[in-house]
FIBASE-210056 format. One record per atom (N, C-alpha, C): x, y, z; residue in one letter; atom name. Coordinates in steps of 0.1 Angstrom, whole numbers, always signed. Layout:
N
NODE      px      py      pz   resn   name
NODE       X       Y       Z      a     CA
...
***
This chain:
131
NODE      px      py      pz   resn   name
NODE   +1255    -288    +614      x      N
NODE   +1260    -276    +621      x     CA
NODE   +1252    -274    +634      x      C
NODE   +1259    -271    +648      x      N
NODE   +1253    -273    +658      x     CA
NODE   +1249    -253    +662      x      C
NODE   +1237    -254    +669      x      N
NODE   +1236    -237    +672      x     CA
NODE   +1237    -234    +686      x      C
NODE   +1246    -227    +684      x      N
NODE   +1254    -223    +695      x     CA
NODE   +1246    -212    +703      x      C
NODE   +1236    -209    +704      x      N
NODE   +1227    -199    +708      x     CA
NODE   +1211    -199    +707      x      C
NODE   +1205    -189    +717      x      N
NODE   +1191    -191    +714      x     CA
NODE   +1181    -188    +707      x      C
NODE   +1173    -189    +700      x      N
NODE   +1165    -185    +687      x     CA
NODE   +1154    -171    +697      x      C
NODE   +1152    -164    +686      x      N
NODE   +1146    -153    +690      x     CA
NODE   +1134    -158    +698      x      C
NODE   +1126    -170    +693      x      N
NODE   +1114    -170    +702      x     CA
NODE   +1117    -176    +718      x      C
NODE   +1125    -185    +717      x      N
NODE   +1132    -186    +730      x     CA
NODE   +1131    -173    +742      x      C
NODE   +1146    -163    +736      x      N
NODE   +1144    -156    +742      x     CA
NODE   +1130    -149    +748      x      C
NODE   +1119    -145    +736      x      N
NODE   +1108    -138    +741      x     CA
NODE   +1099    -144    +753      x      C
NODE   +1101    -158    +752      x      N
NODE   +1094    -169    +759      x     CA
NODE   +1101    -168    +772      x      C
NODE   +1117    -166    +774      x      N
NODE   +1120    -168    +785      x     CA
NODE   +1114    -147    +795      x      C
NODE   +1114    -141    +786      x      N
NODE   +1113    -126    +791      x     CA
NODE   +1095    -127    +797      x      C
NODE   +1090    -134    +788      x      N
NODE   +1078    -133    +793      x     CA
NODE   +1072    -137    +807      x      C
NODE   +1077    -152    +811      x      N
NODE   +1077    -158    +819      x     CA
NODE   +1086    -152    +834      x      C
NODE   +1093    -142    +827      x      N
NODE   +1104    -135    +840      x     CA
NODE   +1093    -123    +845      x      C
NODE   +1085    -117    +834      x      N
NODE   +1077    -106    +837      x     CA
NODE   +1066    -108    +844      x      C
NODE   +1059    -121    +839      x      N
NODE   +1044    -128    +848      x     CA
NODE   +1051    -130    +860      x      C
NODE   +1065    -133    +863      x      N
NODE   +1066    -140    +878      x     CA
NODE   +1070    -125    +887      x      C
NODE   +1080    -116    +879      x      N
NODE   +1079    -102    +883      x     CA
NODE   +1064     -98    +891      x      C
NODE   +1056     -96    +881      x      N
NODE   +1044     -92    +879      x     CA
NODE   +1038     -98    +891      x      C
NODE   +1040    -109    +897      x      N
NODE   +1032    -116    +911      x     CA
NODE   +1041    -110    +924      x      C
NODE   +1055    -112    +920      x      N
NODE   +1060    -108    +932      x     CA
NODE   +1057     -95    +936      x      C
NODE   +1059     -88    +930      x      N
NODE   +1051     -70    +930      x     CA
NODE   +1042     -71    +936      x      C
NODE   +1034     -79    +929      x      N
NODE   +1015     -74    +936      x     CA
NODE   +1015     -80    +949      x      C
NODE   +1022     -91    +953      x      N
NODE   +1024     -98    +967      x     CA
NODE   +1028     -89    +976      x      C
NODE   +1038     -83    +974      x      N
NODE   +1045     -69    +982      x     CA
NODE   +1036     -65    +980      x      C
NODE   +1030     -58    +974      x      N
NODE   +1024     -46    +974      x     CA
NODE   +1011     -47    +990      x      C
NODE   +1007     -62    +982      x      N
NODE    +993     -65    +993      x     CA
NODE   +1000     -71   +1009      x      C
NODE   +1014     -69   +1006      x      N
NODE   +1018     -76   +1019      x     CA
NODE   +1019     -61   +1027      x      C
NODE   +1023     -53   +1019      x      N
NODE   +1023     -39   +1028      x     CA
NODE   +1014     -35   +1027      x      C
NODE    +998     -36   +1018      x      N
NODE    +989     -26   +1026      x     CA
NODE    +983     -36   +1038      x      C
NODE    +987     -43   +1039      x      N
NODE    +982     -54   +1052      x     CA
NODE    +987     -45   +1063      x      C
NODE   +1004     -45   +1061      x      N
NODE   +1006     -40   +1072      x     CA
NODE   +1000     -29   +1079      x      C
NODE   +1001     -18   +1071      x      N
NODE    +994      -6   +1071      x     CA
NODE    +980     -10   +1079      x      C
NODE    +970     -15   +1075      x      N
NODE    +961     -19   +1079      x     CA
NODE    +963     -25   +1093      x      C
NODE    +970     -34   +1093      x      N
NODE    +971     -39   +1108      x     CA
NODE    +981     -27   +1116      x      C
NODE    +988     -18   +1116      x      N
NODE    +995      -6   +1118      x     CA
NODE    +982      +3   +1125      x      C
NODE    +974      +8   +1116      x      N
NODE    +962     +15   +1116      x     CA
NODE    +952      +8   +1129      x      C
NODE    +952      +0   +1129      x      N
NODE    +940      -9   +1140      x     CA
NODE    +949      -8   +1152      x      C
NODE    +963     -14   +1150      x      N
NODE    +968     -16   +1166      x     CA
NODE    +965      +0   +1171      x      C
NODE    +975     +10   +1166      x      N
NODE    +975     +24   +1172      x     CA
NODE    +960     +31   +1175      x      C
NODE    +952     +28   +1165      x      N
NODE    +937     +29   +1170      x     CA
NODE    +932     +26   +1182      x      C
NODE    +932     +13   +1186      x      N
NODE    +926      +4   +1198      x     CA
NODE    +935      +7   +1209      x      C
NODE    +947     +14   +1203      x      N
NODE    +956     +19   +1216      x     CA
NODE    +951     +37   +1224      x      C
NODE    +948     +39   +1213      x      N
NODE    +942     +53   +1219      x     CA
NODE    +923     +55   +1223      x      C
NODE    +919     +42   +1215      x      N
NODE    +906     +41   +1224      x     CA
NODE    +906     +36   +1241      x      C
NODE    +919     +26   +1239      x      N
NODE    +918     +20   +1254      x     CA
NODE    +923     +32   +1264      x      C
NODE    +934     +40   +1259      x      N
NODE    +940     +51   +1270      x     CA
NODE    +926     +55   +1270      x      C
NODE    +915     +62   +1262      x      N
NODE    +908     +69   +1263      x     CA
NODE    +893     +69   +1274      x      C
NODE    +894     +53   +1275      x      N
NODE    +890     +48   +1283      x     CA
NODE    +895     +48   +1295      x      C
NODE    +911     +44   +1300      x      N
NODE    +917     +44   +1309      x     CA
NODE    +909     +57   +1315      x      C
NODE    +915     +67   +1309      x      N
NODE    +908     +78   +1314      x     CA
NODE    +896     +84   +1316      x      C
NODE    +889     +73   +1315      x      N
NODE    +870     +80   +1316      x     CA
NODE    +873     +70   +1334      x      C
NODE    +880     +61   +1334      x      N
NODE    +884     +58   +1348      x     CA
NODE    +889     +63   +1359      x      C
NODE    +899     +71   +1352      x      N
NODE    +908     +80   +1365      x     CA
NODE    +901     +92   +1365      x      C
NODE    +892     +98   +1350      x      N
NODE    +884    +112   +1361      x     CA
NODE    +878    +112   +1373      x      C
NODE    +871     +97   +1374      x      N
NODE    +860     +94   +1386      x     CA
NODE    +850    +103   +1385      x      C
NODE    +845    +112   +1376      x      N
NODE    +835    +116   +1375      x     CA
NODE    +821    +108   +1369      x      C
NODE    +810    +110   +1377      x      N
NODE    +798    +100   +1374      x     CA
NODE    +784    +108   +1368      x      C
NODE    +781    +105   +1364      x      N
NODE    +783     +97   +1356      x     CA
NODE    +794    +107   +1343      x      C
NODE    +799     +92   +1335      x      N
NODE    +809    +102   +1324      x     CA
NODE    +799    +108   +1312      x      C
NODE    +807    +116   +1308      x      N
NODE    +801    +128   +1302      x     CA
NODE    +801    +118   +1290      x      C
NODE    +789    +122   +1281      x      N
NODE    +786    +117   +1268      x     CA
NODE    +787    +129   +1259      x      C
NODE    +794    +122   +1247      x      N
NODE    +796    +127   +1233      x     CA
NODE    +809    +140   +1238      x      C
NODE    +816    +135   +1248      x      N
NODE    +832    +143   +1244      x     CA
NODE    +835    +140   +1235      x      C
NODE    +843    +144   +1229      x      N
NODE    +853    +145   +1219      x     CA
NODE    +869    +151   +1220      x      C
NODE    +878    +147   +1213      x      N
NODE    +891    +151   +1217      x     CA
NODE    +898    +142   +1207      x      C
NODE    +912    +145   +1208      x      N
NODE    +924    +142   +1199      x     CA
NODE    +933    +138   +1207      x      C
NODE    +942    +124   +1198      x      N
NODE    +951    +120   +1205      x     CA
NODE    +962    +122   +1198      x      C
NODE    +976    +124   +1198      x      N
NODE    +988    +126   +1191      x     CA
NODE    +996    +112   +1194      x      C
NODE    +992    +102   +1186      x      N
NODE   +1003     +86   +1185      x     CA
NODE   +1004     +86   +1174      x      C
NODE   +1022     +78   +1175      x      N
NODE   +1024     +79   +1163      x     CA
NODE   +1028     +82   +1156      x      C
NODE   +1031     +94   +1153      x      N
NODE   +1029    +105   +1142      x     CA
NODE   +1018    +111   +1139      x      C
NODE   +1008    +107   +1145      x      N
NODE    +995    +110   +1133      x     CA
NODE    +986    +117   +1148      x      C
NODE    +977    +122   +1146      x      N
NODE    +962    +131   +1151      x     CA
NODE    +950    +118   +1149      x      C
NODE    +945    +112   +1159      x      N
NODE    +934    +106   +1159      x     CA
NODE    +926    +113   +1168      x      C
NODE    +908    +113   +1167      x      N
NODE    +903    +118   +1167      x     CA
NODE    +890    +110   +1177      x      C
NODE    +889    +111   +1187      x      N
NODE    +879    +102   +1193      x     CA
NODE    +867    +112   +1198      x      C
NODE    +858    +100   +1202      x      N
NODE    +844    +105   +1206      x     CA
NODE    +839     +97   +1220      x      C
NODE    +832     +99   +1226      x      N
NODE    +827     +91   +1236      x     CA
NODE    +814     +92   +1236      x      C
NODE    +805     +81   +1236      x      N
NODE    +794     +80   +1241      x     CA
NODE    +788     +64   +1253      x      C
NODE    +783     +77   +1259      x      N
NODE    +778     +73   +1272      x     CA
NODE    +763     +65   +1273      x      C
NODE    +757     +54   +1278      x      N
NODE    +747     +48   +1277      x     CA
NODE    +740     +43   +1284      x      C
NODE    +728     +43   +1291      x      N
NODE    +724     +39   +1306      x     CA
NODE    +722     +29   +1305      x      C
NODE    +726     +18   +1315      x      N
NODE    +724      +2   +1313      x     CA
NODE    +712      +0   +1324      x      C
NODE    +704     -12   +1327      x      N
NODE    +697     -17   +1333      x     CA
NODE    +700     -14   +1348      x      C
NODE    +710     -13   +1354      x      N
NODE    +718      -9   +1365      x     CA
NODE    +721      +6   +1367      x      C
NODE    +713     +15   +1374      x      N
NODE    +717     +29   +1380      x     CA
NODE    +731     +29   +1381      x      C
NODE    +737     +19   +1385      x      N
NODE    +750     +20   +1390      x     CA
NODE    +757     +13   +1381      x      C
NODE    +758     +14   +1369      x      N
NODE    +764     +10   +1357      x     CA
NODE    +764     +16   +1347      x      C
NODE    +775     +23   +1335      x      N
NODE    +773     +30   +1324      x     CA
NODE    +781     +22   +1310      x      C
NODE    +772     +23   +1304      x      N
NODE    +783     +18   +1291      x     CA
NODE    +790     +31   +1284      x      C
NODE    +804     +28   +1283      x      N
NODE    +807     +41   +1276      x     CA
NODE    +818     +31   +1264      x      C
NODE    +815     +38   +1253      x      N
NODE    +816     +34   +1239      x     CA
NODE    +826     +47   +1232      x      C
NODE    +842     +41   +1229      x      N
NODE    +852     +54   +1226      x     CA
NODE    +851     +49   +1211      x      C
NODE    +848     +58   +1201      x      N
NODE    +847     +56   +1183      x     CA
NODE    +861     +64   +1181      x      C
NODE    +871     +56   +1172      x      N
NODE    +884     +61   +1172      x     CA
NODE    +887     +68   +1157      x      C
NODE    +886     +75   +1151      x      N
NODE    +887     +79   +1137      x     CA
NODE    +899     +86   +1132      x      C
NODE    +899     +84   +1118      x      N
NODE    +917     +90   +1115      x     CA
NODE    +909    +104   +1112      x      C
NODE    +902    +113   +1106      x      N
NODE    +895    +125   +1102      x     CA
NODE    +886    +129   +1108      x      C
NODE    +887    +145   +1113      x      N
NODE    +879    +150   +1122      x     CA
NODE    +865    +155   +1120      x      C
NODE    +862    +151   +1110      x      N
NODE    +844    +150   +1109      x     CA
NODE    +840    +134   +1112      x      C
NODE    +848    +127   +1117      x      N
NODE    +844    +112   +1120      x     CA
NODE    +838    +103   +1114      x      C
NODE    +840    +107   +1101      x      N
NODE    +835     +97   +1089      x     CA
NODE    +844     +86   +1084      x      C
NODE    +857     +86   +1088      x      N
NODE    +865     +74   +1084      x     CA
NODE    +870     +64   +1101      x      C
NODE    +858     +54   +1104      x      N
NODE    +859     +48   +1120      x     CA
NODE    +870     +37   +1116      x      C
NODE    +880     +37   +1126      x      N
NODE    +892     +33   +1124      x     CA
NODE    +889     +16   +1136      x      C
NODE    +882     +26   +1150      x      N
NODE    +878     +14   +1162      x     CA
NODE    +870     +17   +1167      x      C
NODE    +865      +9   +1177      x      N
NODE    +858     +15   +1187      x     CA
NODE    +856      +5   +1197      x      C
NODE    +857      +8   +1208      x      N
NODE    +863      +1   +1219      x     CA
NODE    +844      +4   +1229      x      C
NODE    +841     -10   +1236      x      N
NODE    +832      -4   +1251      x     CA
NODE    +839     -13   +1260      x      C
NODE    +831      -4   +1271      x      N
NODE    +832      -9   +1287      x     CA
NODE    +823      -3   +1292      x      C
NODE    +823     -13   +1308      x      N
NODE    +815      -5   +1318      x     CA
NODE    +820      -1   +1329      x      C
NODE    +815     +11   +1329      x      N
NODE    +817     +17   +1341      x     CA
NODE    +813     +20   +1353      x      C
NODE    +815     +14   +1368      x      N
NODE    +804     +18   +1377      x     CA
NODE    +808     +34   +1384      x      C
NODE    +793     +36   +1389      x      N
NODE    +796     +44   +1401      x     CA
NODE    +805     +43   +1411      x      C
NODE    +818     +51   +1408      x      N
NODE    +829     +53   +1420      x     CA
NODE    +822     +53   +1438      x      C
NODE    +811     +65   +1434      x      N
NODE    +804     +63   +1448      x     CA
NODE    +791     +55   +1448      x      C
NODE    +782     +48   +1450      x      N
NODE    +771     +40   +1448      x     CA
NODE    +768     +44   +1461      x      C
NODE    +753     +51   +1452      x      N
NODE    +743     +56   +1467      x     CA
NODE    +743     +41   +1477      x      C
NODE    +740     +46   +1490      x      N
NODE    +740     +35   +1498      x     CA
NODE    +725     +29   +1497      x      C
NODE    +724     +15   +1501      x      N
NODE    +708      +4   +1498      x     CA
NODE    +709      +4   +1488      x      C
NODE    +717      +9   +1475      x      N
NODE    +718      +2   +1459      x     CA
NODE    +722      -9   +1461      x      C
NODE    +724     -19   +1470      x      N
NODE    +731     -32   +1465      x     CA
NODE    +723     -46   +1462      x      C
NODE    +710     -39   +1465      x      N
NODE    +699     -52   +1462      x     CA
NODE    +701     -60   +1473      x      C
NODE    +702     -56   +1482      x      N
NODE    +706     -66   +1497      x     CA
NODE    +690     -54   +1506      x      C
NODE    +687     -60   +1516      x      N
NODE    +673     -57   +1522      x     CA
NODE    +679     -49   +1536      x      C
NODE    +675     -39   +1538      x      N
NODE    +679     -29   +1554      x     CA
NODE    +678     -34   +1560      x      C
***
């Protein structure tokens, strides 16, 4: 007599193996989207540290003020920056350092972006050249 169907352990055997492979595809998505998220989180970050910067540029104020703070609205979301300012070996040079955070006590650092900035006006005989 031939059997026309599949015996009970079959079946459990084939459900099992559909659930382990379920079971990967899931966790793959899952890790493939907090990736994104993550890489989501950094670009918009490094995008409102660099405006933040743009603009320690166009104030032309000298030197820039250290430890502003302020909010940007990208996105959807409120990020939260800081600025600090840092005297380099050069009077006529500043390092200024923007810390980009998603929470406004600045305990969760998302980026943080430096540059330097010179004196828009540079006293004159600063250039290391002889009168």
């Amino acid at each position: 007599m031939k059997n026309a169907g599949l015996t009970l352990l079959e079946v459990m055997a084939a459900i099992a193996i559909f659930a382990l492979t379920a079971t990967s595809i899931m966790k793959a998505a899952g890790d493939h989207l907090q990736g994104i998220a993550v890489l989501e989180e950094a670009t918009f970050s490094n995008w409102v540290a660099d405006n933040r910067l743009q603009q320690v540029v166009i104030e032309d104020v000298w030197p820039p003020q250290n430890n502003k703070r302020g909010t940007m609205e990208m996105a959807g979301r409120t990020w939260y920056w800081q600025q600090v300012v840092s005297a380099t070996q050069d009077k006529e040079l500043r390092q200024v350092e923007i810390i980009v955070t998603t929470d406004q006590k600045g305990e969760n650092v998302a980026t943080s972006l430096v540059t330097f900035v010179a004196n828009p006006r540079p006293a004159k005989g600063d250039f290391g050249f002889a009168n």
